[in-house]
BASERO-775667 format. One record per residue (C-alpha): residue number from 1; residue in one letter; x, y, z. Coordinates in steps of 0.1 Angstrom, whole numbers, plus 2048, in hexadecimal, padded with zeros to 3 digits. Example, Ala and Ser with C-alpha at 12.3 -4.5 7.8 and 13.67 -1.06 7.14 Angstrom:
// residues 2
<site><pos>1</pos><code>A</code><px>87B</px><py>7D3</py><pz>84E</pz></site>
<site><pos>2</pos><code>S</code><px>889</px><py>7F5</py><pz>847</pz></site>
END
This chain:
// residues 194
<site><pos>1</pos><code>X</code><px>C8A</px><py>385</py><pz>107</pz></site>
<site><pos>2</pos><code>X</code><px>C9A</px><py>368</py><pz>114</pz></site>
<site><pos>3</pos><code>X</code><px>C7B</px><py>350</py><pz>11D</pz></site>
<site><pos>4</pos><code>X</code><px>C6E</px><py>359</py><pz>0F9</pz></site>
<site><pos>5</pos><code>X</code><px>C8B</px><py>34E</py><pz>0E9</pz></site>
<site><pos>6</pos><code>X</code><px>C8D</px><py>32F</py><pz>0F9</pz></site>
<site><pos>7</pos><code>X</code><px>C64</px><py>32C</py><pz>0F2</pz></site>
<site><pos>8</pos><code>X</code><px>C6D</px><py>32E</py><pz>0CD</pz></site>
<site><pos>9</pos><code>X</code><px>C85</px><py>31A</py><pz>0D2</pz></site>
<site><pos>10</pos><code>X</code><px>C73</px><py>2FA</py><pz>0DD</pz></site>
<site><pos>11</pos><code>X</code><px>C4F</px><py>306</py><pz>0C4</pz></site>
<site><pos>12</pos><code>X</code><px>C6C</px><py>300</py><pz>0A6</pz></site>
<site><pos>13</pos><code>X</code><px>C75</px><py>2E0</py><pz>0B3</pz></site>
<site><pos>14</pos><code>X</code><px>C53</px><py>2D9</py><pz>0BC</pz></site>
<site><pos>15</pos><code>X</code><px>C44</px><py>2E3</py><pz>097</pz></site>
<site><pos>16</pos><code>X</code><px>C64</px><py>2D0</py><pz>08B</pz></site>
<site><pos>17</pos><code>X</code><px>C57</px><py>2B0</py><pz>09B</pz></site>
<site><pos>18</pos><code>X</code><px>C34</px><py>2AF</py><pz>097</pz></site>
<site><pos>19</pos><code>X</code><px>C3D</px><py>2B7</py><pz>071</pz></site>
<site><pos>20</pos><code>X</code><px>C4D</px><py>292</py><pz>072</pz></site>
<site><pos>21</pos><code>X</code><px>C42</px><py>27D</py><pz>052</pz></site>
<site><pos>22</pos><code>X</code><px>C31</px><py>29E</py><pz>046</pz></site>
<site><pos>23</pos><code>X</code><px>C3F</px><py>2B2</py><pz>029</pz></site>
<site><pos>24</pos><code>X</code><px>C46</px><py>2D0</py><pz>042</pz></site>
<site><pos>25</pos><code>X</code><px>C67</px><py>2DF</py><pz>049</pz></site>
<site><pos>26</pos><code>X</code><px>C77</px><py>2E2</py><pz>065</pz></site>
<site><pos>27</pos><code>X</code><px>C80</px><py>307</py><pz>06B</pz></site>
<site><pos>28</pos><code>X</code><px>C90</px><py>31B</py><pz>08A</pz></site>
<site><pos>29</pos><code>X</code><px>CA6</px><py>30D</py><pz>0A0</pz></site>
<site><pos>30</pos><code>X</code><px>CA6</px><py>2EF</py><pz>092</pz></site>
<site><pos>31</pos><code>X</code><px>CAF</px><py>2F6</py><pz>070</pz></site>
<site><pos>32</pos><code>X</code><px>CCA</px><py>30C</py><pz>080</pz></site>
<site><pos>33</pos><code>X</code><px>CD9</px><py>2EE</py><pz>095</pz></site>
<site><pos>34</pos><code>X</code><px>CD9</px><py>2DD</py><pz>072</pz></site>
<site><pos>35</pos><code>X</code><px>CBD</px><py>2C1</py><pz>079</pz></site>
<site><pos>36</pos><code>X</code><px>CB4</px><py>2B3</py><pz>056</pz></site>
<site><pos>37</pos><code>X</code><px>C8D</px><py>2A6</py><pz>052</pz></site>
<site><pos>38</pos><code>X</code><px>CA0</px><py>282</py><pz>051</pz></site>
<site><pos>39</pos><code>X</code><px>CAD</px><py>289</py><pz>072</pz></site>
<site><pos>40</pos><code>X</code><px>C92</px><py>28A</py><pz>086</pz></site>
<site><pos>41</pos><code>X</code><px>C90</px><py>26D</py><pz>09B</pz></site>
<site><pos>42</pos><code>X</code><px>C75</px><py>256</py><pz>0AA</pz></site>
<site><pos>43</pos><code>X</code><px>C8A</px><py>253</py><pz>0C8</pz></site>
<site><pos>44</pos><code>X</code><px>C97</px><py>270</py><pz>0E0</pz></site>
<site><pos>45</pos><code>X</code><px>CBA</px><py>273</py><pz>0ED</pz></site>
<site><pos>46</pos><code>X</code><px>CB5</px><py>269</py><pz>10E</pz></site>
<site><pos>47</pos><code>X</code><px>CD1</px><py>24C</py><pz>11F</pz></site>
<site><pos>48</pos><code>X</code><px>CBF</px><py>23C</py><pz>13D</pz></site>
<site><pos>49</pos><code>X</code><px>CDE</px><py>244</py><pz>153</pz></site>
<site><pos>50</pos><code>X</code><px>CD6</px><py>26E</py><pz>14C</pz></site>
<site><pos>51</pos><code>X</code><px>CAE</px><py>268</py><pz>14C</pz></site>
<site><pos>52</pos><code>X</code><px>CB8</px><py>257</py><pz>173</pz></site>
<site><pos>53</pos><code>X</code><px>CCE</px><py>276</py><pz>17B</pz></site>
<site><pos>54</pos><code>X</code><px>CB5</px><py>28B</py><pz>177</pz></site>
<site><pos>55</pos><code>X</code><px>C9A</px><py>274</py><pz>187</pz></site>
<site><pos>56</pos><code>X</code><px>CAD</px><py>274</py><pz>1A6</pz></site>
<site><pos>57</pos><code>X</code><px>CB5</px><py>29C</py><pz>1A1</pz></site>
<site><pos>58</pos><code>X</code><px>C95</px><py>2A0</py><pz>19D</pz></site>
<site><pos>59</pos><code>X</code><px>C8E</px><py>294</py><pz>1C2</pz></site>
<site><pos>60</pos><code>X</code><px>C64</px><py>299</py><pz>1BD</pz></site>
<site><pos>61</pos><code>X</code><px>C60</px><py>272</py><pz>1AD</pz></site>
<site><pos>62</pos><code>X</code><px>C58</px><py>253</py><pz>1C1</pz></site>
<site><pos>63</pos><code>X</code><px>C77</px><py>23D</py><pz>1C2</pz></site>
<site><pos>64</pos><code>X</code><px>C5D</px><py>228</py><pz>1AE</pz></site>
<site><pos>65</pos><code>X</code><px>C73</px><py>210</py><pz>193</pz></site>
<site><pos>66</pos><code>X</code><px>C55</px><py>206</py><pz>17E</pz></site>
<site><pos>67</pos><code>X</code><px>C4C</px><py>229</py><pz>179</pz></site>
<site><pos>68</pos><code>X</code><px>C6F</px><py>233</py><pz>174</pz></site>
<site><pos>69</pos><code>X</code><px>C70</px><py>219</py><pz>158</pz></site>
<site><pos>70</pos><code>X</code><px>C4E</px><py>228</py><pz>14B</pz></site>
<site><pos>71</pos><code>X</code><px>C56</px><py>24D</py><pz>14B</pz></site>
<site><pos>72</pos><code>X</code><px>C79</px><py>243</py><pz>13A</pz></site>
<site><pos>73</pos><code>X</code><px>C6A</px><py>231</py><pz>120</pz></site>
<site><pos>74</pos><code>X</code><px>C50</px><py>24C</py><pz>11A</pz></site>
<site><pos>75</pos><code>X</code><px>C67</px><py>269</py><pz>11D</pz></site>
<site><pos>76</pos><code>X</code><px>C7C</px><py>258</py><pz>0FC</pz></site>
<site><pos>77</pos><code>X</code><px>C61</px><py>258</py><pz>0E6</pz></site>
<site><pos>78</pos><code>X</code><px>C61</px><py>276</py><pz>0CA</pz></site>
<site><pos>79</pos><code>X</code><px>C3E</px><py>27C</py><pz>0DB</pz></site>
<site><pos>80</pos><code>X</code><px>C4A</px><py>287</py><pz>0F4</pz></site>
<site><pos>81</pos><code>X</code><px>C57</px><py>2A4</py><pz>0E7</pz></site>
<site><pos>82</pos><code>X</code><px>C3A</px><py>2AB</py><pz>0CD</pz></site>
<site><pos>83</pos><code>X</code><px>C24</px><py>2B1</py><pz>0F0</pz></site>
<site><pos>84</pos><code>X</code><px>C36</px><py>2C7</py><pz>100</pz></site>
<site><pos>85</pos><code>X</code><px>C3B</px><py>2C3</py><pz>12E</pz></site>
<site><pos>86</pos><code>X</code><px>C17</px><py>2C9</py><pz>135</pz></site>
<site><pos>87</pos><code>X</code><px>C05</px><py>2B4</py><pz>11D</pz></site>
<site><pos>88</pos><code>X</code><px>C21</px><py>297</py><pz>120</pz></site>
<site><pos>89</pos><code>X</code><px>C16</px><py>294</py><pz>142</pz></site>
<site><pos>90</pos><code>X</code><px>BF0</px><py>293</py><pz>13E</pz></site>
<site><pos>91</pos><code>X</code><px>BF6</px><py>277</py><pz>121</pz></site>
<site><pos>92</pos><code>X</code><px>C11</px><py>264</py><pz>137</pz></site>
<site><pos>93</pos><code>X</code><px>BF6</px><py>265</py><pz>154</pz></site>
<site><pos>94</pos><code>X</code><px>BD8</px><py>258</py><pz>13E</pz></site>
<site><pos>95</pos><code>X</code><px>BEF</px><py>23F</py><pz>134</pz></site>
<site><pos>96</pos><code>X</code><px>BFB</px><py>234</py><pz>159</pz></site>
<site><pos>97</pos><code>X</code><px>BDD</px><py>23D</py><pz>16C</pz></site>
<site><pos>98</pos><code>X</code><px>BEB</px><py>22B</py><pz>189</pz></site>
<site><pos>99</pos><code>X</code><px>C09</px><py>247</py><pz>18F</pz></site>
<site><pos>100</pos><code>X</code><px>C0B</px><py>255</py><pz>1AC</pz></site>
<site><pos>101</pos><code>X</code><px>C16</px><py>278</py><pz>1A1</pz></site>
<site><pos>102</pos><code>X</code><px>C03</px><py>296</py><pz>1A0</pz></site>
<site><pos>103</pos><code>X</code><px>BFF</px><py>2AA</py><pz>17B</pz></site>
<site><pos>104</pos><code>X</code><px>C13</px><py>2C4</py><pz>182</pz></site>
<site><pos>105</pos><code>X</code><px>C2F</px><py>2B2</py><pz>192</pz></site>
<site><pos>106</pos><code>X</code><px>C33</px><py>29A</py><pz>173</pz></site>
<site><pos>107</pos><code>X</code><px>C30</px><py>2BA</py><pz>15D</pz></site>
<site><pos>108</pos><code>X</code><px>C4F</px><py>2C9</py><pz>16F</pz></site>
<site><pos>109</pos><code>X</code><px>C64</px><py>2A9</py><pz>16E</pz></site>
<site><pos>110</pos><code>X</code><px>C5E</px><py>2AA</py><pz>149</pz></site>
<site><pos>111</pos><code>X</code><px>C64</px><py>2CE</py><pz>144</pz></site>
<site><pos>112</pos><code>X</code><px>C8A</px><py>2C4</py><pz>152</pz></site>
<site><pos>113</pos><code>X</code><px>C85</px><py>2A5</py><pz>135</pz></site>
<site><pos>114</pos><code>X</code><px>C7A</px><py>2BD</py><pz>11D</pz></site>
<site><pos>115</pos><code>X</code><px>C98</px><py>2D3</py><pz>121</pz></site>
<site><pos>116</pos><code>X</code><px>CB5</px><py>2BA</py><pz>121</pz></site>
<site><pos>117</pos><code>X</code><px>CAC</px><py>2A1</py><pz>103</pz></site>
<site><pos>118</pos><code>X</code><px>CA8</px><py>2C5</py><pz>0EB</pz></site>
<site><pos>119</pos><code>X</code><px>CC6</px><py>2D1</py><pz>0FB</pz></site>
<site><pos>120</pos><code>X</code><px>CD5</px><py>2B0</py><pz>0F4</pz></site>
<site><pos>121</pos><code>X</code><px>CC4</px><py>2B2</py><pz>0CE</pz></site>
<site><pos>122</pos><code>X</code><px>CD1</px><py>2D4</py><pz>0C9</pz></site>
<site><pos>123</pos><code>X</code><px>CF6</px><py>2CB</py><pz>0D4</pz></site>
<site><pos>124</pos><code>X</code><px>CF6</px><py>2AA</py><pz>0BD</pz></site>
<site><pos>125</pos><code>X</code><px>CE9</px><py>2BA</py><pz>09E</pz></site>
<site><pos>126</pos><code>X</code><px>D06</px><py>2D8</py><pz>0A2</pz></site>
<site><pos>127</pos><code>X</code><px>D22</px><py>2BE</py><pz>0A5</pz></site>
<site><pos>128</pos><code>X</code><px>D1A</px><py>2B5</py><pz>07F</pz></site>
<site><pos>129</pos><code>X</code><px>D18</px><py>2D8</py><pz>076</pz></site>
<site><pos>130</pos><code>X</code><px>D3A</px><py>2DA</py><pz>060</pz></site>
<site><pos>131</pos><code>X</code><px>D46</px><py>2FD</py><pz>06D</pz></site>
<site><pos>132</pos><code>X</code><px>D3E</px><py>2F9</py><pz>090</pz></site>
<site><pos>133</pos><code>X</code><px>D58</px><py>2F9</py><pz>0A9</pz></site>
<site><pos>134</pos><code>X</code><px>D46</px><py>2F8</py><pz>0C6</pz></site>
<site><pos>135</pos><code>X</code><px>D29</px><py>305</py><pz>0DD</pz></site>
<site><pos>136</pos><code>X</code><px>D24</px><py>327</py><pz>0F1</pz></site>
<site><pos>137</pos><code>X</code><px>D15</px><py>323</py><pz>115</pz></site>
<site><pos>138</pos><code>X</code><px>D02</px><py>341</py><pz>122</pz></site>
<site><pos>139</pos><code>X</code><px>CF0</px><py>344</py><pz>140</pz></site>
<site><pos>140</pos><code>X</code><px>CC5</px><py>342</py><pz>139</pz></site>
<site><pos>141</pos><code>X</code><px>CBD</px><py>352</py><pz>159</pz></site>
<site><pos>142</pos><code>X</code><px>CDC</px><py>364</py><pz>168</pz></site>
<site><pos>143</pos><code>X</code><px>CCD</px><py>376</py><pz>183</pz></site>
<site><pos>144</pos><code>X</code><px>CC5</px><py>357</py><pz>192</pz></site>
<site><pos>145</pos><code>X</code><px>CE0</px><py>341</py><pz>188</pz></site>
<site><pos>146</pos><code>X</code><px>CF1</px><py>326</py><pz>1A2</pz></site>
<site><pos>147</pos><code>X</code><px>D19</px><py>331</py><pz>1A6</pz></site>
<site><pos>148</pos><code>X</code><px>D19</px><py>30C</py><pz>192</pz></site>
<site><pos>149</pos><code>X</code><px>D09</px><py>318</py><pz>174</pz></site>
<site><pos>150</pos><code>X</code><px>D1B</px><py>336</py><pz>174</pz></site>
<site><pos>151</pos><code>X</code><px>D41</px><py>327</py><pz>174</pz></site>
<site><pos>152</pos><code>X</code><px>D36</px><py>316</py><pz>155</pz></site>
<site><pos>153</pos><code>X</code><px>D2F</px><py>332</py><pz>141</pz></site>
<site><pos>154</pos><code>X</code><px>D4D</px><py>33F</py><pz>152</pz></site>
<site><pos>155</pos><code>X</code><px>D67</px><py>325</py><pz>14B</pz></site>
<site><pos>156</pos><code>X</code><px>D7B</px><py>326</py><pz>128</pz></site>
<site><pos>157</pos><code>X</code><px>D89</px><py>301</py><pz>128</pz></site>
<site><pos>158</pos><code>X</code><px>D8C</px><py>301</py><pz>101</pz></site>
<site><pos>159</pos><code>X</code><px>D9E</px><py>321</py><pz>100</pz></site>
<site><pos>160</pos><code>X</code><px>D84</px><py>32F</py><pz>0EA</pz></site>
<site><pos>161</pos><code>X</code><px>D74</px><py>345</py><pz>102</pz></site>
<site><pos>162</pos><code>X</code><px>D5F</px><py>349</py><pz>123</pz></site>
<site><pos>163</pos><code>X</code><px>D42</px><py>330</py><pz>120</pz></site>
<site><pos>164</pos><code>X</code><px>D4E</px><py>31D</py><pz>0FC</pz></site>
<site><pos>165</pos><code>X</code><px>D51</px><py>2FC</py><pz>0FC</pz></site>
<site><pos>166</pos><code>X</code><px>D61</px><py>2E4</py><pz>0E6</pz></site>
<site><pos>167</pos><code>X</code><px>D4C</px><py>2C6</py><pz>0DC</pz></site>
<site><pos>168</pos><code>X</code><px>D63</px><py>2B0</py><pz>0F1</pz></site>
<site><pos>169</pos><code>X</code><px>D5B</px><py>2C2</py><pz>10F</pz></site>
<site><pos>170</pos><code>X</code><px>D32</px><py>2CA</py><pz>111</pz></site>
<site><pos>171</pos><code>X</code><px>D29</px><py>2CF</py><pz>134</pz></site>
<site><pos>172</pos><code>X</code><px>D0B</px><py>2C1</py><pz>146</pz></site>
<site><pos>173</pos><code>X</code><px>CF6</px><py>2D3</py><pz>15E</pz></site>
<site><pos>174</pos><code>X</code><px>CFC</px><py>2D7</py><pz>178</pz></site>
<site><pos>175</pos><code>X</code><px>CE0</px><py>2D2</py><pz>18E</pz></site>
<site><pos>176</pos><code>X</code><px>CCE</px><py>2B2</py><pz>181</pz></site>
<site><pos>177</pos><code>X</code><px>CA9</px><py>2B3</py><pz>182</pz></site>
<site><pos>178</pos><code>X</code><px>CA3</px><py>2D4</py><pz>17C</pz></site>
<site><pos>179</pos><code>X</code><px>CA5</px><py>2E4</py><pz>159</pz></site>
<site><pos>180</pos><code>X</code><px>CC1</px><py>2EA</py><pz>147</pz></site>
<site><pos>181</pos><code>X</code><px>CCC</px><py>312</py><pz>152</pz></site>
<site><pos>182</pos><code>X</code><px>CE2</px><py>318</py><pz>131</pz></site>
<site><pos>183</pos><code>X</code><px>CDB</px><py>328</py><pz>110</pz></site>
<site><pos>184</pos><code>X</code><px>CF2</px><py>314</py><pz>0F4</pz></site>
<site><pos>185</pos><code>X</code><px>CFC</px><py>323</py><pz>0D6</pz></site>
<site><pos>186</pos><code>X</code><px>D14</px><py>313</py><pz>0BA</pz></site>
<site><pos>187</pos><code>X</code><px>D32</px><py>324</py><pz>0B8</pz></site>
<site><pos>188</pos><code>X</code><px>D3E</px><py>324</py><pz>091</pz></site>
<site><pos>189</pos><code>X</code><px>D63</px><py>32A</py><pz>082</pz></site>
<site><pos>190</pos><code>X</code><px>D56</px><py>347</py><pz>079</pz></site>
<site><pos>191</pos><code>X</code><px>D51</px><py>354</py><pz>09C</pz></site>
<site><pos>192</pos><code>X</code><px>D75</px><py>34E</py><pz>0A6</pz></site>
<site><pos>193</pos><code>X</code><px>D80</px><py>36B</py><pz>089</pz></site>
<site><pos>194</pos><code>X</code><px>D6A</px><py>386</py><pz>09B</pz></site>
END
């Protein structure tokens, strides 16, 4: 139940983003995190300083600068998400036929790509949301969680709860390169009453 919500979840921002310029509307997830039509961007939330984290995390890359450059400037690009991991890479390849990385390799890296800039987009659109007070961290796939991953759905540093965190206080993964093992959901005024 878990992989197919978080399928759905990237088809909604997916539809959301090829609907850019379109008269569509965004719906799903993105509509819940409180993305606006106007919102969507033509850039992704990507600082080069994380994109390098998880380049190095990733440990499966040439320590190649030039294509460092060109999978950073590539993996900012709205497109980027519109194509999903697999067909990212194939386009990125056709582009740079010159990279020495294998399909599936470049698919991978971008899957961990993938999963942190919507994880990023989902966490900036709920800090405008007015009622939120912060985010619930769950654990995607606990059975196979790192003791890492686990102490931060464990931890209750806003006093709010195991695994809620106040806006101030968003963790990262902890494993860079690899994809993002938490399920986020906002955590409303509302929530606090139950």
């Amino acid at each position: 139940m878990r992989n197919f919500r978080k399928g759905w979840r990237a088809l909604a921002i997916w539809d959301w983003l090829k609907g850019k310029g379109q008269d569509m509307q965004p719906r799903g997830a993105v509509v819940d995190a409180g993305v606006p039509p106007q919102g969507r961007v033509d850039e992704l939330p990507l600082p080069a300083p994380l994109f390098y984290l998880h380049y190095q995390g990733f440990g499966r890359l040439p320590d190649a600068p030039e294509l460092q450059k060109d999978l950073l400037e590539f993996a900012i690009q709205a497109e980027f998400l519109r194509l999903l991991p697999r067909q990212s890479a194939r386009t990125f390849l056709a582009q740079h036929p010159e990279t020495p990385v294998e399909e599936n390799t470049l698919t991978a890296f971008f899957q961990v790509l993938f999963s942190e800039i919507t994880r990023r987009m989902y966490i900036d659109a709920a800090r405008q949301r007015p009622e939120a007070v912060g985010l619930r961290f769950s654990l995607a796939k606990p059975e196979t969680a790192s003791t890492a991953a686990q102490e931060v759905v464990a931890a209750n540093p806003s006093g709010l709860g195991p695994g809620v965190y106040a806006f101030t206080q968003i963790p990262e993964n902890p494993h860079p390169g690899t994809e993002n093992p938490f399920v986020i959901r906002i955590l409303y005024r509302k929530d606090l009453q139950e």
